[in-house]
C-alpha positions in Angstrom: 22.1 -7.5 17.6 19.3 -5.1 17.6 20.0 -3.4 14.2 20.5 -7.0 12.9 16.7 -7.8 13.7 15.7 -4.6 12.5 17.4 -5.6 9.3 15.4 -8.7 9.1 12.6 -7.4 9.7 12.8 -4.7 7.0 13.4 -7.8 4.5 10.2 -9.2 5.2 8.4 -7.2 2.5 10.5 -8.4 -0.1 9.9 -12.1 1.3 6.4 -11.3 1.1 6.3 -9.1 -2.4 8.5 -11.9 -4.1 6.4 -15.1 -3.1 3.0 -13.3 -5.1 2.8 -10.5 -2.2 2.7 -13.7 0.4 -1.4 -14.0 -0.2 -1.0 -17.5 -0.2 -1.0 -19.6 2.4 2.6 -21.0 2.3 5.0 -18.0 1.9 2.8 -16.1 4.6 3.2 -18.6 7.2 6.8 -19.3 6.5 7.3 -15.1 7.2 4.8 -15.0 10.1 7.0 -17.6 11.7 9.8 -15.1 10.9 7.9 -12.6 11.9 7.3 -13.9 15.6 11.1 -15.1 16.1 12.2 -11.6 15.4 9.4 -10.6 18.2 10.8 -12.9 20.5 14.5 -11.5 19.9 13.3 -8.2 20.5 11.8 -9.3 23.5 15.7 -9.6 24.9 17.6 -7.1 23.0 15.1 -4.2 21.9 15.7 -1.3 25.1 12.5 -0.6 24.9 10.2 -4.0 24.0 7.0 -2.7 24.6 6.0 0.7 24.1 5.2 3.0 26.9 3.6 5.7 25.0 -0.3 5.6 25.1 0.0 5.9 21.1 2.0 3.1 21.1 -0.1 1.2 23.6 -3.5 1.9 22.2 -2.0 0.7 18.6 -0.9 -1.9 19.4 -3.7 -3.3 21.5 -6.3 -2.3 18.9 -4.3 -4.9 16.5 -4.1 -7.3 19.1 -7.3 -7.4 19.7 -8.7 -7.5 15.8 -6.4 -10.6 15.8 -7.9 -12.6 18.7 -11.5 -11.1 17.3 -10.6 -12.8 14.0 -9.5 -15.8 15.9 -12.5 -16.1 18.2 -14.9 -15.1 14.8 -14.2 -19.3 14.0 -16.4 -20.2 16.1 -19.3 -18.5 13.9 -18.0 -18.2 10.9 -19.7 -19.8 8.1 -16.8 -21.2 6.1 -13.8 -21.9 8.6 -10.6 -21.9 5.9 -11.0 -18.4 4.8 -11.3 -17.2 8.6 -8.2 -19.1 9.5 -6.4 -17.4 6.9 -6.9 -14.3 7.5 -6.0 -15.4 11.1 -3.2 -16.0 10.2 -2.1 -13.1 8.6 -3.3 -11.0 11.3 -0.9 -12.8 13.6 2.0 -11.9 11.1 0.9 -8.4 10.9 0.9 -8.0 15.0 4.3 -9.7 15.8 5.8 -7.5 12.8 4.2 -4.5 14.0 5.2 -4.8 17.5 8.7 -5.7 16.5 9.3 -2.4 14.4 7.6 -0.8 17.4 10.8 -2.5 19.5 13.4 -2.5 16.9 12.8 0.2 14.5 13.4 3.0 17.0 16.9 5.2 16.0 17.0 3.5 12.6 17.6 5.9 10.0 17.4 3.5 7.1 13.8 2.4 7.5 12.5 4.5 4.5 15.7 4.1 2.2 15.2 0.0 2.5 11.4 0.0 2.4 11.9 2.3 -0.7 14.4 -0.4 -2.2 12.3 -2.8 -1.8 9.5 -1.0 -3.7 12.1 0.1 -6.9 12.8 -3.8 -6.6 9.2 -4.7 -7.3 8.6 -2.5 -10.0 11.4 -3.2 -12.0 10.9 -7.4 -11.7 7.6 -6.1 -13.1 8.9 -4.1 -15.8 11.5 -6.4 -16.5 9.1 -8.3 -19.2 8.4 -5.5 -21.1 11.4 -3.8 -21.1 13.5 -6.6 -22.1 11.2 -9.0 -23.3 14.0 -11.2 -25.2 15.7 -11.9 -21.6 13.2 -11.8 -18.7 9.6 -13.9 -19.2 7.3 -14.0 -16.1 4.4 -16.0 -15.5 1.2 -15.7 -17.4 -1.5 -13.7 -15.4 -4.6 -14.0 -17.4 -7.1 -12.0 -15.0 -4.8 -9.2 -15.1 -4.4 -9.1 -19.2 -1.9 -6.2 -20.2 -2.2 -4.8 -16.9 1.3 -4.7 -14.7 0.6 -7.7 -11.9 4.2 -9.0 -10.6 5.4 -9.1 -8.7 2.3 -9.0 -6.4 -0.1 -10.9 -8.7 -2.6 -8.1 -8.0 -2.7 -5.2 -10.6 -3.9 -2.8 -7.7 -2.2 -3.8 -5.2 1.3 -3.1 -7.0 0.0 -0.1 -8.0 -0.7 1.0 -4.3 3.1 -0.4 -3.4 4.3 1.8 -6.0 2.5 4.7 -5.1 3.9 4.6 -1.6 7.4 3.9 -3.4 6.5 7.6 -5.5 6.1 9.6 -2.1 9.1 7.6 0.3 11.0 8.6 -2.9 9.6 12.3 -2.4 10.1 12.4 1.0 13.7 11.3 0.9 14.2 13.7 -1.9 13.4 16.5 -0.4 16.2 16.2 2.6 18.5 15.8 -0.6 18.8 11.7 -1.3 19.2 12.4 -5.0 18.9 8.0 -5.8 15.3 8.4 -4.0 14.2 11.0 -6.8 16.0 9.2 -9.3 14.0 6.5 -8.9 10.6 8.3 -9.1 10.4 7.2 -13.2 10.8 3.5 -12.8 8.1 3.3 -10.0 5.8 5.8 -12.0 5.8 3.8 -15.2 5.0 0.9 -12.9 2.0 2.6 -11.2 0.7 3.7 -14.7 1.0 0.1 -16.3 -1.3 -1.2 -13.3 -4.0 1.1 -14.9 -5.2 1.2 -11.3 -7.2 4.6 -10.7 -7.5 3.8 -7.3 -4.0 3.3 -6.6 -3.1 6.6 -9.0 -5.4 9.1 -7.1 -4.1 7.6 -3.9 -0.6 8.6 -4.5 -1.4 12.2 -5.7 -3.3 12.2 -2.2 -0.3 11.2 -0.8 2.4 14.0 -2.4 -0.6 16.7 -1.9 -0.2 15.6 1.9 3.5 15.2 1.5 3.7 18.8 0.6 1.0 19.8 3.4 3.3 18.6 6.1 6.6 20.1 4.2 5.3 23.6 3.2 9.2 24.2 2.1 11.4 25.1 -1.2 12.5 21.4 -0.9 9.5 19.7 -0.5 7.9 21.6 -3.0 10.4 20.8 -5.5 10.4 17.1 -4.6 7.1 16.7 -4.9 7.1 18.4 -8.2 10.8 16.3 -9.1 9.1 13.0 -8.4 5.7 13.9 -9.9 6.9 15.2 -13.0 9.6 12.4 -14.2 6.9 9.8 -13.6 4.3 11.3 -15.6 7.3 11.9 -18.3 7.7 8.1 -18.4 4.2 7.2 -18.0 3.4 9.7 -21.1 6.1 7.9 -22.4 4.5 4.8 -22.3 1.4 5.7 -24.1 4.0 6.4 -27.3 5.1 2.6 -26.8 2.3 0.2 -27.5 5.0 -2.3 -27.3 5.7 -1.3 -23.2 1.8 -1.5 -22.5 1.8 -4.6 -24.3 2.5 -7.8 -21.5 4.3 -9.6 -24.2 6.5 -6.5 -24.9 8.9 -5.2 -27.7 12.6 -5.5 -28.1 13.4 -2.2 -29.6 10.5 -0.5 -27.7 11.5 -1.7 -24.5 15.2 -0.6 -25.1 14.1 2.8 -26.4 12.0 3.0 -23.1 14.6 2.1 -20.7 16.8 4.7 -22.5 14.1 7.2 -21.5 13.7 6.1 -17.8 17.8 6.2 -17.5 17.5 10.1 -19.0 14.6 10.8 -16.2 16.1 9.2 -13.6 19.4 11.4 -13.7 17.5 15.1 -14.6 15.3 13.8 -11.4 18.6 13.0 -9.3 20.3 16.7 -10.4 16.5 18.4 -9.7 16.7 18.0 -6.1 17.7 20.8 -3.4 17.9 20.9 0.0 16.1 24.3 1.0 14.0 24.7 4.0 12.7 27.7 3.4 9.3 28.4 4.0 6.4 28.8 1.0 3.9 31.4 1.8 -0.1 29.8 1.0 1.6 26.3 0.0 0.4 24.2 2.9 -3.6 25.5 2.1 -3.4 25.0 -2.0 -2.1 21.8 -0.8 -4.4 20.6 1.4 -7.4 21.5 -0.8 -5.6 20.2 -3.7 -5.5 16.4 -1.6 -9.8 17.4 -0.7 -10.2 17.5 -4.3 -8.5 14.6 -5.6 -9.4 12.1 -2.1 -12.7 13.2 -3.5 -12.3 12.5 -7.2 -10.6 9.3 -6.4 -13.3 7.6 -4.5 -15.9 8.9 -7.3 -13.6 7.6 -9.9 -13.6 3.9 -8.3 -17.0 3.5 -6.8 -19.2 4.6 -9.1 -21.5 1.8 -10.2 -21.0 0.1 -13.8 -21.3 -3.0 -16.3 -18.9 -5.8 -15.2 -17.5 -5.7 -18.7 -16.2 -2.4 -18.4 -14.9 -2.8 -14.3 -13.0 -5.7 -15.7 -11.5 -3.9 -18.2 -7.5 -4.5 -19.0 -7.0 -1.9 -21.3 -5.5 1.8 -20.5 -8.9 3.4 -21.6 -10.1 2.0 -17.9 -8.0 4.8 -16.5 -10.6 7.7 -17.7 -13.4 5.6 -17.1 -15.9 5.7 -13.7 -17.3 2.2 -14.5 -17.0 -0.1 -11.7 -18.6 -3.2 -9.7 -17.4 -1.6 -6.2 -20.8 0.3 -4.9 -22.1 -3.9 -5.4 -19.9 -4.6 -3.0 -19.7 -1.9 -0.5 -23.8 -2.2 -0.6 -23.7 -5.7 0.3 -21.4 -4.6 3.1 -23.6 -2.3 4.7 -26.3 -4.7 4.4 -24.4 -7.5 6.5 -23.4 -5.3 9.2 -26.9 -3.9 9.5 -28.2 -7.7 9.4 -25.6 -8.8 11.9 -24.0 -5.5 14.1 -22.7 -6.9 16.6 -20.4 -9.6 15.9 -20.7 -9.5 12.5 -20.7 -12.9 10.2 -17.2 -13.9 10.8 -13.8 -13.3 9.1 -14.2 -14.1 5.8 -18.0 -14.5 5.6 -18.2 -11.6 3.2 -17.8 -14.3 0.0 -21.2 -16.4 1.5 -23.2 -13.2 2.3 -22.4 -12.0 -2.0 -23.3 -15.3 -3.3 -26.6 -14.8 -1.1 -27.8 -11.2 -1.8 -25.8 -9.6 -5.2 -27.3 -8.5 -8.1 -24.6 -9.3 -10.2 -23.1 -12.4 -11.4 -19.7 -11.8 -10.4 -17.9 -14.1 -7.6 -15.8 -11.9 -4.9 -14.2 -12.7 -1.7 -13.9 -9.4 -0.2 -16.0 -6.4 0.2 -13.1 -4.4 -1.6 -12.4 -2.0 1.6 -10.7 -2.6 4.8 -13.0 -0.9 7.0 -16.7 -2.0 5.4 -15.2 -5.5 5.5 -14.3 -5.2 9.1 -17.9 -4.0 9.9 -19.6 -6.5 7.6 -17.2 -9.7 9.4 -16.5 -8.6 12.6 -19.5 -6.1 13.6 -18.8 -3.2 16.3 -16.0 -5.4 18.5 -14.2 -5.4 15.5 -14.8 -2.2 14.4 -13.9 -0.7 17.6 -10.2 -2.5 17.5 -9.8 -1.3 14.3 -10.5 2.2 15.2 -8.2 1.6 18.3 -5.6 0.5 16.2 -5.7 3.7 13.1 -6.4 6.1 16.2 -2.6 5.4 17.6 -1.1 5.9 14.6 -3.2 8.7 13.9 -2.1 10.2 17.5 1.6 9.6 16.9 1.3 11.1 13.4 0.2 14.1 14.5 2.7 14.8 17.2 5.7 17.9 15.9 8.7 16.2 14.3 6.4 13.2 12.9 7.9 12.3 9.8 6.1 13.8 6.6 7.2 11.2 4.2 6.0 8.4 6.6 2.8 10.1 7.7 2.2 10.9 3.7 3.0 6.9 2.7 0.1 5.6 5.2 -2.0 8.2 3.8 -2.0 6.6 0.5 -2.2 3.3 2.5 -5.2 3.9 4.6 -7.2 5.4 1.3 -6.4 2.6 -0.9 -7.4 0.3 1.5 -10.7 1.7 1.9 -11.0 1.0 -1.8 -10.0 -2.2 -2.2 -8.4 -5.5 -0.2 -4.7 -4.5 0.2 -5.3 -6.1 3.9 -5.0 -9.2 2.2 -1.9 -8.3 0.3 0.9 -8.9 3.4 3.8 -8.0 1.3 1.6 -4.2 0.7 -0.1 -4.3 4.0 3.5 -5.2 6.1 4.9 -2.4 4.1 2.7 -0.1 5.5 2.5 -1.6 8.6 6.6 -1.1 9.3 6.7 2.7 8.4 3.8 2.9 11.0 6.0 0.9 13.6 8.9 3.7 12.9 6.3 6.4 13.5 5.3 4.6 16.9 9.0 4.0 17.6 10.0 7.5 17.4 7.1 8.6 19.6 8.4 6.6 22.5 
């Protein structure tokens, strides 16, 4: 029975991912419902149903309590519906999180079916432009040529695939040759977001990935899985008729025959050496300082709205961008209001009140500002509760690298834009964490 609910509870993702990443309202209630049977089961057949290690504790209280903040935050919220949203999907994100706290313990297959579920994304996603004459998906306008679906958010599948590039890594190097082999399909899918954001986040995440794995394997998984997807997303740029939504018969076909010759050199590429690299863990670490560094320059850097909103692949060299906006209007709420903050979901009234530009947002584009703008210090202070047990279990020996890597790329990306929002990324994320508390117990 217990590996049963952890086997349900790993499918929420794809639940989430394949009902539009479960941002609206009816699919995420439907799998927070899920979500809180599956805590209740645990509840009677997990061993160990609440975690006794402070990590786990501390975690898991900090989310609890940024839930009932959220909740409490409708009494002074301006606008009630967005608040109760985002209630909601708190509520989901702490019974799953405790759950995989209870349930994921011992699993070995955590990574390999999170990972699935990731390849599964990205080749719905590709499936339009790779065989255009078969598979037709809904027309995103916002997104133009950008990659959106599954998701509906061109960013947000770009940060699911970028964790789906360094599970793949990860499970590469202790020799899982289908991980590697998948490392094309998911990097052809990050590049055809055209999210820099989501891009720099993974490198961050294999340059950490590497840190933590200062090996002959790691190295070469890292290098496996980097490689084949840039070979596919160079690829691409050759294939006008792959960037292009509406795609190309022939083009298509030519470009799956290239992602089925990467995939196997990628699966034969992989070794399973542990031998130590001399100077590998410091070249990697301030390889990960320069591009953590390069990526948030890249995406905040103040521009036209014309250019931020651009859907072609030049936006990928570009530093144009209507984040600093955002970020400064941030700041400016939580030094208006510190405390308590405005109230979940407040952000969109405070824009429409003091931005410069006429652009309509709902969210402050980063996890943490948001929290300090809509919830003030309480909230900010759960939050912090809540990152600072994961932190502590992910820094304790024989923390897994690949897991520790993939919320990495998570917690960066989300300081860059409103994955929080996107359950089917944020659960994601949320479940390897679970596994990490799990194993600390």
């Amino acid at each position: 029975m217990p590996r049963f609910a952890a086997a349900a509870l790993l499918a929420l993702p794809a639940l989430l991912a394949f009902g539009r990443g479960g941002y609206f309202g009816v699919t995420r209630v439907r799998v927070a419902i899920l979500a809180c049977v599956l805590l209740a089961l645990a509840a009677f057949v997990a061993e160990r149903p609440l975690p006794r290690s402070r990590h786990g504790r501390v975690a898991l209280g900090g989310l609890a309590a940024l839930t009932a903040w959220t909740g409490l935050s409708l009494l002074w919220v301006p606008v009630q519906g967005p608040a109760f949203a985002d209630f909601e999907r708190l509520t989901l994100y702490t019974a799953a999180f405790a759950a995989g706290i209870a349930l994921l313990r011992g699993v070995r297959w955590v990574e390999p079916a999170l990972l699935a579920t990731i390849v599964a994304t990205a080749a719905y996603g590709l499936s339009e432009r790779l065989l255009p004459s078969i598979f037709t998906l809904d027309a995103l306008p916002s997104a133009g040529d950008r990659l959106a679906h599954p998701l509906t958010y061109w960013n947000g599948q770009g940060a699911l695939a970028a964790i789906g590039l360094v599970l793949a890594a990860g499970l590469a190097a202790r020799g899982h040759r289908l991980a590697a082999a998948a490392a094309p399909i998911l990097g052809l899918d990050l590049y055809l977001t055209l999210s820099r954001g989501a891009i720099g986040a993974g490198l961050a995440g294999l340059a950490v990935l590497v840190a933590l794995q200062p090996t002959r394997a790691g190295l070469r998984a890292a290098l496996t899985v980097a490689l084949a997807a840039g070979l596919a997303s160079a690829a691409a740029l050759a294939l006008p008729g792959v960037q292009d939504v509406d795609g190309s018969t022939a083009q298509g076909l030519l470009m799956s025959f290239v992602i089925a010759i990467l995939s196997a050199l990628a699966g034969v590429a992989v070794r399973a050496d542990d031998t130590p690299v001399p100077r590998l863990r410091p070249l990697a670490t301030a390889a990960l300082v320069a591009l953590l560094a390069g990526t948030v320059i890249a995406v905040a850097t103040s521009g036209s709205q014309g250019a931020a909103g651009s859907t072609e692949a030049g936006r990928l060299v570009s530093v144009q961008s209507n984040r600093y906006a955002y970020w400064e209007v941030a700041v400016n709420v939580f030094a208006a209001h510190p405390l308590q903050g405005v109230g979940s979901g407040g952000f969109a009234v405070e824009w429409l009140q003091r931005r410069d530009i006429a652009e309509g947002v709902k969210d402050a584009h980063s996890l943490y500002l948001e929290t300090a703008a809509e919830l003030g210090i309480v909230g900010l202070v759960a939050l912090a509760a809540f990152l600072g047990g994961i932190v502590g279990a992910a820094r304790r020996r024989g923390a897994d690298p690949a897991i520790v890597a993939a919320l990495v790329v998570f917690a960066l990306h989300a300081g860059l834009d409103w994955d929080w929002e996107l359950p089917a990324l944020s659960l994601t994320a949320l479940l390897l964490a679970a596994k990490l508390l799990a194993e600390a117990e």
